[in-house]
C-alpha positions as CSV (number, residue, x, y, z in Angstrom):
1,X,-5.0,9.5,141.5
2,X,-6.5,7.6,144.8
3,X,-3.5,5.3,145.1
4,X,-1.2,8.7,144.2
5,X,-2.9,10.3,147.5
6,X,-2.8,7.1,149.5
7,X,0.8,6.4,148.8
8,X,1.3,10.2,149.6
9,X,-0.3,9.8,152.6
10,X,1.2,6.7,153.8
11,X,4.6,8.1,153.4
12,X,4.2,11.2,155.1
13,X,2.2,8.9,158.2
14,X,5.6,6.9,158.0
15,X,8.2,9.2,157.8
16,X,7.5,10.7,161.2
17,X,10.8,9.5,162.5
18,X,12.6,12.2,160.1
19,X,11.2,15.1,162.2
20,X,13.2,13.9,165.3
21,X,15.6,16.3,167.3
22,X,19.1,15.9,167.9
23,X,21.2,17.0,171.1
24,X,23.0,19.6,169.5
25,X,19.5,21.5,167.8
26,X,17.5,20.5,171.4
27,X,20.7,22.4,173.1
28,X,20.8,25.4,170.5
29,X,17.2,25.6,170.5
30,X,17.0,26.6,173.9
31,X,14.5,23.6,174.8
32,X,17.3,21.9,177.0
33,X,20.2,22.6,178.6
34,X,22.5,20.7,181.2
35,X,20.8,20.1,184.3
36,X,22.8,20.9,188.2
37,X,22.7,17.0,188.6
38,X,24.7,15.5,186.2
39,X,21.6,15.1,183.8
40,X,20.0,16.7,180.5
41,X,16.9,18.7,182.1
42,X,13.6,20.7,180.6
43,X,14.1,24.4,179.7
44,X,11.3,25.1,177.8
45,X,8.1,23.3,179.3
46,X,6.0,21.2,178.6
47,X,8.5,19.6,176.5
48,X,7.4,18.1,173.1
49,X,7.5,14.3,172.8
50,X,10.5,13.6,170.6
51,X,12.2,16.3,173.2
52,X,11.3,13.8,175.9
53,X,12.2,10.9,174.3
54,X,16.1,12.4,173.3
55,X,16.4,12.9,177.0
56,X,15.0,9.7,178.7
57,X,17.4,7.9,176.3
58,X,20.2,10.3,176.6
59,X,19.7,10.4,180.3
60,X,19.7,6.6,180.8
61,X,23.0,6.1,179.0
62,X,24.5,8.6,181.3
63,X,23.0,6.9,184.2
64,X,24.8,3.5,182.6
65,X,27.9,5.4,182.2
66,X,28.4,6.9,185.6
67,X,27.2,4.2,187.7
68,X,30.1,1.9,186.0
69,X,32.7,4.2,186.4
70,X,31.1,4.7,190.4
71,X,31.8,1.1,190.6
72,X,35.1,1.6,189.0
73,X,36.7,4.1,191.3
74,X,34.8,3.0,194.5
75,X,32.5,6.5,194.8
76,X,28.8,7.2,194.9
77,X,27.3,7.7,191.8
78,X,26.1,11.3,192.5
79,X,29.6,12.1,193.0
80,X,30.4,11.2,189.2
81,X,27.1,13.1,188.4
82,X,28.8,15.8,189.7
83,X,31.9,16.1,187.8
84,X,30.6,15.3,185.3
85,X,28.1,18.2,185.3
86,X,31.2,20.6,186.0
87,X,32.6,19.0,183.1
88,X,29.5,19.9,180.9
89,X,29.1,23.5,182.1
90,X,32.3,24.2,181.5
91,X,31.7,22.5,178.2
92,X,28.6,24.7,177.0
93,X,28.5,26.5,174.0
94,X,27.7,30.3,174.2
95,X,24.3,30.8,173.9
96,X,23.4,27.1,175.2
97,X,21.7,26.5,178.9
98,X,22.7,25.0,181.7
99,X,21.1,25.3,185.6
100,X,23.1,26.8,188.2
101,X,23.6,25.3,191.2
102,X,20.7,27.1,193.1
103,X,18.4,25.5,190.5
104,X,17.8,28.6,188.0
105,X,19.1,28.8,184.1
106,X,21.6,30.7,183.0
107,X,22.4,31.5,179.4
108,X,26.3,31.1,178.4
C-alpha cells in the first residue's frame, strides 16, 4: 500500500507539466490579451506562473521574428511591432482582449 501511495504521489509531483496553459485558453480565459506594442501582455494580474512562462516564451519568439524581418526590410523594429499588433487586433476573436492604444483593455 506504501509503494501504491508513493508511486501515486510521485506521479502526480511529476506530471505538473500537464496543467500548463496554451495561447488560445490564456486568450479565451481572459488572463491575456494582445498588448498596444506588438507583444502578449497581462490582463488579469498577478499572473500565475505557467501564464508567465507562455508569455516570456511567446514574447521572445516574437521579438526573434520581428527583429529579422526589421533587418530584412531596413525598418526599426518597433515599426514591425506595430503592424503586427494591427494585424493581431484585427485578428482577435470576439470575446478575447487586446489594449487599445491609450493603454486600456477592450473586450472584442
Amino acid at each position: 500500500m506504501k509503494k501504491l501511495l508513493f508511486a501515486l504521489c510521485m506521479t502526480t509531483i511529476f506530471s505538473a507539466p500537464v496543467f500548463a496553459i496554451d495561447l488560445a485558453a490564456a486568450k479565451a480565459s481572459g488572463l491575456i490579451g494582445e498588448g498596444n506594442m506588438g507583444y502578449l501582455e497581462y490582463v488579469v494580474k498577478p499572473p500565475r506562473p505557467e501564464v508567465v512562462e507562455l508569455v516570456k516564451s511567446v514574447n521572445q519568439k516574437r521579438r526573434d521574428k520581428f527583429a529579422t524581418s526589421a533587418r530584412r526590410n531596413g525598418i526599426a523594429t518597433a515599426q514591425v511591432a506595430r503592424r503586427f499588433y494591427e494585424r493581431a487586433v484585427s485578428a482577435t476573436k470576439t470575446g478575447h482582449y487586446y489594449q487599445a492604444p491609450t493603454g486600456k483593455w477592450v473586450k472584442k
